[in-house]
C-alpha positions in Angstrom: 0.0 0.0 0.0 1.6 3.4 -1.5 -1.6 5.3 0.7 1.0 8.8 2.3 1.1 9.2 6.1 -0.2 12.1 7.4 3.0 14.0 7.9 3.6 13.8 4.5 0.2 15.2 3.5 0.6 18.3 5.3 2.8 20.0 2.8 0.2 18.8 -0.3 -2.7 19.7 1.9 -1.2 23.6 2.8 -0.5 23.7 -0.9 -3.5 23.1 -1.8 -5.6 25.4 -0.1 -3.0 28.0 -0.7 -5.5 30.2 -3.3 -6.8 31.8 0.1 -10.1 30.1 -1.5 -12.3 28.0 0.3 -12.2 24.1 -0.3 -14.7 21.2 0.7 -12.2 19.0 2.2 -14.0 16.0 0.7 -12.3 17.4 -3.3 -9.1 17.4 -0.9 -9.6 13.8 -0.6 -9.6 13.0 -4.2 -7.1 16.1 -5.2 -4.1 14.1 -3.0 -5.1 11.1 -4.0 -4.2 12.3 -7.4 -1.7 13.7 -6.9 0.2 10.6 -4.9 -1.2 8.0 -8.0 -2.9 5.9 -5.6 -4.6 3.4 -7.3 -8.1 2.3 -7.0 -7.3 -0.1 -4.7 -5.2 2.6 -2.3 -8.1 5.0 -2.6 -10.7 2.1 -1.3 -8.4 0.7 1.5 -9.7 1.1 4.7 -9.0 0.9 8.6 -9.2 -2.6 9.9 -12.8 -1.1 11.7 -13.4 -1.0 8.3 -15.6 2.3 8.8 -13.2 4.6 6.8 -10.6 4.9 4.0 -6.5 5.4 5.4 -6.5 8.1 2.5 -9.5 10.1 4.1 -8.6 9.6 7.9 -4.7 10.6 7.0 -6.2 13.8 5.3 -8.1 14.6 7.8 -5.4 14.2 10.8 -3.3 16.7 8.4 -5.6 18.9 8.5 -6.5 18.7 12.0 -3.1 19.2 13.3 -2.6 22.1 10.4 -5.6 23.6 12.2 -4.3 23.2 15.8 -0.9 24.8 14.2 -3.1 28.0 12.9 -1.7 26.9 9.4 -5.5 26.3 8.2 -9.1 27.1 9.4 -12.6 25.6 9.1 -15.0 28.7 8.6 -17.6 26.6 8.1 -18.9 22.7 8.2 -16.5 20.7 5.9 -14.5 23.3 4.7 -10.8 23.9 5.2 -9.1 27.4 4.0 -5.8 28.4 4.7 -4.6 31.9 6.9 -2.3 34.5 6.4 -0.4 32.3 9.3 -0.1 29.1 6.8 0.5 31.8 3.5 3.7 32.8 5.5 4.8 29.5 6.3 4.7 28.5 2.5 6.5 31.6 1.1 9.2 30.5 3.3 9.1 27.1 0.7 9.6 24.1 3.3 10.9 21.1 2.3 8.2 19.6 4.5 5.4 20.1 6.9 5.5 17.5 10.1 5.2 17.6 13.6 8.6 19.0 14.4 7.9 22.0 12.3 4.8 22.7 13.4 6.1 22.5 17.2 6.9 26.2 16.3 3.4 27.0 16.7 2.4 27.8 20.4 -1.7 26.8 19.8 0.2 23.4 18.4 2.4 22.9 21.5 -0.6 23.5 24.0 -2.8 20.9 21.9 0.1 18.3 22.1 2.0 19.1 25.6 2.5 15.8 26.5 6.2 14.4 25.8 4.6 10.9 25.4 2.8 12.1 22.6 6.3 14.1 20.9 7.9 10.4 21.5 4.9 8.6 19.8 5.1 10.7 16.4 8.3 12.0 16.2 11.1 9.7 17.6 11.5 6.8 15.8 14.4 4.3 14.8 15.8 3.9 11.2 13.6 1.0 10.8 10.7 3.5 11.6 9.3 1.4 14.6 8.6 4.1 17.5 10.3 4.2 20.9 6.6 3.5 22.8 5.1 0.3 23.4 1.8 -0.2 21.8 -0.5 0.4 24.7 0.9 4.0 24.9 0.3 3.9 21.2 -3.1 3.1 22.2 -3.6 5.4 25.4 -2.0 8.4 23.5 -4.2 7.7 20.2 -7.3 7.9 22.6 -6.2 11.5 24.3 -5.9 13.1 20.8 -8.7 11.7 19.4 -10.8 12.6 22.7 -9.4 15.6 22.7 -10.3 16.4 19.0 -14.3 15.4 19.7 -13.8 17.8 22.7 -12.5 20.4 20.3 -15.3 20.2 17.9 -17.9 20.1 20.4 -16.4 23.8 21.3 -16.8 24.7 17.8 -20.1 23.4 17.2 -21.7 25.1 20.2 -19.9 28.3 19.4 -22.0 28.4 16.6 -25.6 27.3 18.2 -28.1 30.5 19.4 -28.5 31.5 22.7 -31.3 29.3 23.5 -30.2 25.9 22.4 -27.3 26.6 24.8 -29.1 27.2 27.8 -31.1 23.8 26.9 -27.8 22.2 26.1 -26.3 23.6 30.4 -29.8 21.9 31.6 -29.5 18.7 29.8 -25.9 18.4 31.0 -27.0 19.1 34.5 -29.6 16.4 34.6 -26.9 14.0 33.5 -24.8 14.7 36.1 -27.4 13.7 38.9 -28.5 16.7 39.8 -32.6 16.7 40.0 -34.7 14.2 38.1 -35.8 15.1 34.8 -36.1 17.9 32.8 -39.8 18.6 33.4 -39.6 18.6 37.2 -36.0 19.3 37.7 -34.5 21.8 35.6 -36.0 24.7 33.2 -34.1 27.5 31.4 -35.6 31.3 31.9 -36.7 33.4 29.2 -33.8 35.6 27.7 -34.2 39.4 28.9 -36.2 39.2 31.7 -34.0 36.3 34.0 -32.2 39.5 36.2 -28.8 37.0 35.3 -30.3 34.1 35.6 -30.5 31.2 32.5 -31.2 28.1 34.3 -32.9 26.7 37.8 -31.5 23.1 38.9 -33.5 21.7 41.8 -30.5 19.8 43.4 -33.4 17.4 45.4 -36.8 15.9 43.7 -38.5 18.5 46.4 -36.6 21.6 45.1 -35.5 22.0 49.1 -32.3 23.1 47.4 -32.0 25.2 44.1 -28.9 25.9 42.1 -29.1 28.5 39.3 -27.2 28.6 36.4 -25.4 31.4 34.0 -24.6 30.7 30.6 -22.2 32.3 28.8 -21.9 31.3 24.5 -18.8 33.4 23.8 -16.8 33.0 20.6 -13.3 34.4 22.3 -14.2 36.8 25.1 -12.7 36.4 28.3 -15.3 36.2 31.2 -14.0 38.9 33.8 -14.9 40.1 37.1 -18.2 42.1 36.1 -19.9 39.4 34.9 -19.0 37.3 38.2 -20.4 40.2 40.6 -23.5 40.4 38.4 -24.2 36.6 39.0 -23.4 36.7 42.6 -25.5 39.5 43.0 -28.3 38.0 41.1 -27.9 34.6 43.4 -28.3 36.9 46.4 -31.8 38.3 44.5 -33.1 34.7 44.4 -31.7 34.1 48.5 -29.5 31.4 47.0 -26.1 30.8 47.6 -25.2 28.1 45.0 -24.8 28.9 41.3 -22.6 27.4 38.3 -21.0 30.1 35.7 -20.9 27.9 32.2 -19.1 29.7 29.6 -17.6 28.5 25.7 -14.4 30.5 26.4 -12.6 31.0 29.5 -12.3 33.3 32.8 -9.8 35.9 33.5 -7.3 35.1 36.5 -9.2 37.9 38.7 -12.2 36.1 38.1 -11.2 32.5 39.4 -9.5 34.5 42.6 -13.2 36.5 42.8 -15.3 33.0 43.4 -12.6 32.1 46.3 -13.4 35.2 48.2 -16.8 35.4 48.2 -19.5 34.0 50.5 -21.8 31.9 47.5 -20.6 29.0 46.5 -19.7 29.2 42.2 -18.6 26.8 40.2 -16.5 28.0 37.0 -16.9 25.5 33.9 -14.9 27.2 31.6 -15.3 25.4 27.8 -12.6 22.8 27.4 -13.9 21.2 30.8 -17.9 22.0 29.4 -16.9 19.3 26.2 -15.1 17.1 28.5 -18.3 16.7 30.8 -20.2 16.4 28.0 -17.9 13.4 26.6 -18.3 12.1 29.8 -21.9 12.3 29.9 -22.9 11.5 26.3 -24.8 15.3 25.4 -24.1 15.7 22.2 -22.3 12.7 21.5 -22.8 8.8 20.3 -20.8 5.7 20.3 -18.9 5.3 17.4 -16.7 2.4 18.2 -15.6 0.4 20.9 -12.2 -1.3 21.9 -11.2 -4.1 24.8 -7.5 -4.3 26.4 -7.2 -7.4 28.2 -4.6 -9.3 29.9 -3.8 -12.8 31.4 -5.8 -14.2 34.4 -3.1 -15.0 36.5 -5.8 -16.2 38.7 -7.4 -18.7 36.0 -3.8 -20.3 35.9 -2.7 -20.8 39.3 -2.6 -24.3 40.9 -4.6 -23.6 44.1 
């Protein structure tokens, strides 16, 4: 099988998109495989799940990683464009795009920190065998692609209104435990009239104890202080001392010290951990595939 790593796709992909123009990554697909030769047979192999070609999956790992690097962008659903960011890189005409190079890029370092995962894609021997043993292949190849769904969870509820947000904190906080269903246990307020209020929890089925919710769908703002006070104050208005602050983006330094000195009780969910509770706790998501690691029973083999 001839089918390019992703590495190597990188450079081909960057090129590709270099027209500034916008591309459906699925004419990316067929435009690489062209330009590699693949062969009918290369173009129809698949992973051993069997649920996807190795030319489509490599593409679109180079493109994810180009993303995470700032090299490329997805403005939209399917669509990959590059940035002035990935323009510059070209004009400086690299011999090749991989993961050492893109280590240059801060937003790629803070998506791939860990110096497992440097070891697991960029050291290898001459006989190209990696220095990790295959279950921290495994454990490493579940992080990224966790932390991929968690990343386009983010973008997808970036670009949701308002209200299907609110709905979206509520249905989260039902699957955590707290009350008992959505028609007796949470409800979402009507936008412009909640006095900084989106969302009422009742934390027992007799609403003895109420929790109240702010939601927060921001693109890149930074939630600050103000925003903070105005929910403490509201939680006060409502003689309630328990609240949860969900935002998409994250909170300013002064903010997190704010929540430690006052007398309420406020949970910050700022959004990479809102996509990891919603991994956790299926909103949003579905089972795609499932995988076993088992070992020997030393039990089943002793003598006693």
């Amino acid at each position: 099988m001839s089918i390019p790593d992703y590495q190597t796709l990188m450079l081909p992909l960057l090129e590709a998109v270099s027209d500034g123009h916008r591309h459906q990554i699925s004419n990316l697909y067929t435009l690489l495989s062209d330009r590699f030769g693949l062969t009918e047979e290369d173009r129809n192999a698949r992973l051993p799940s069997g649920r996807e070609t190795y030319i489509k999956n490599r593409v679109s790992w180079a493109r994810t990683y180009l993303k995470k690097a700032g090299l490329v962008s997805s403005p939209a659903k399917g669509i990959v464009q590059i940035t002035t960011v990935g323009q510059e890189l070209l004009a400086r005409k690299p011999d090749r795009v991989n993961n050492v190079l893109l280590r240059e890029y801060p937003s790629f370092v803070k998506f791939r920190p860990r110096e497992s995962d440097r070891m697991q894609e960029e050291t290898a021997q001459d006989d190209g065998i990696t220095q990790v043993t295959p279950l921290e292949s495994f454990e490493s190849s579940y992080k990224s692609l966790r932390d991929e769904l968690a990343s386009e969870l983010l973008d997808t509820i970036k670009q949701s209104n308002p209200y299907f947000f609110e709905r979206l904190v509520i249905d989260l906080m039902l699957a955590m435990g707290y009350g008992g269903s959505r028609h007796d246990a949470g409800e979402a307020t009507q936008m412009g009239g909640d006095g900084g209020i989106d969302g009422v929890i009742r934390e027992d089925p007799l609403g003895l104890n109420t929790i109240f919710l702010q939601a927060k769908r921001y693109t890149s703002e930074i939630v600050g202080v103000r925003s903070l006070r105005d929910f403490a104050g509201a939680l006060q208005g409502m003689r309630s001392k328990k609240g949860v602050f969900i935002t998409t983006s994250a909170y300013s330094s002064d903010a997190e010290k704010y929540v430690d000195r006052i007398d309420s009780t406020i949970i910050l969910i700022d959004g990479q951990k809102l996509s990891q509770l919603m991994i956790d706790h299926n909103i949003g998501v579905s089972l795609k595939d499932s995988f076993e690691i088992k070992q020997i029973d030393t039990d089943y083999f002793s003598d006693d």
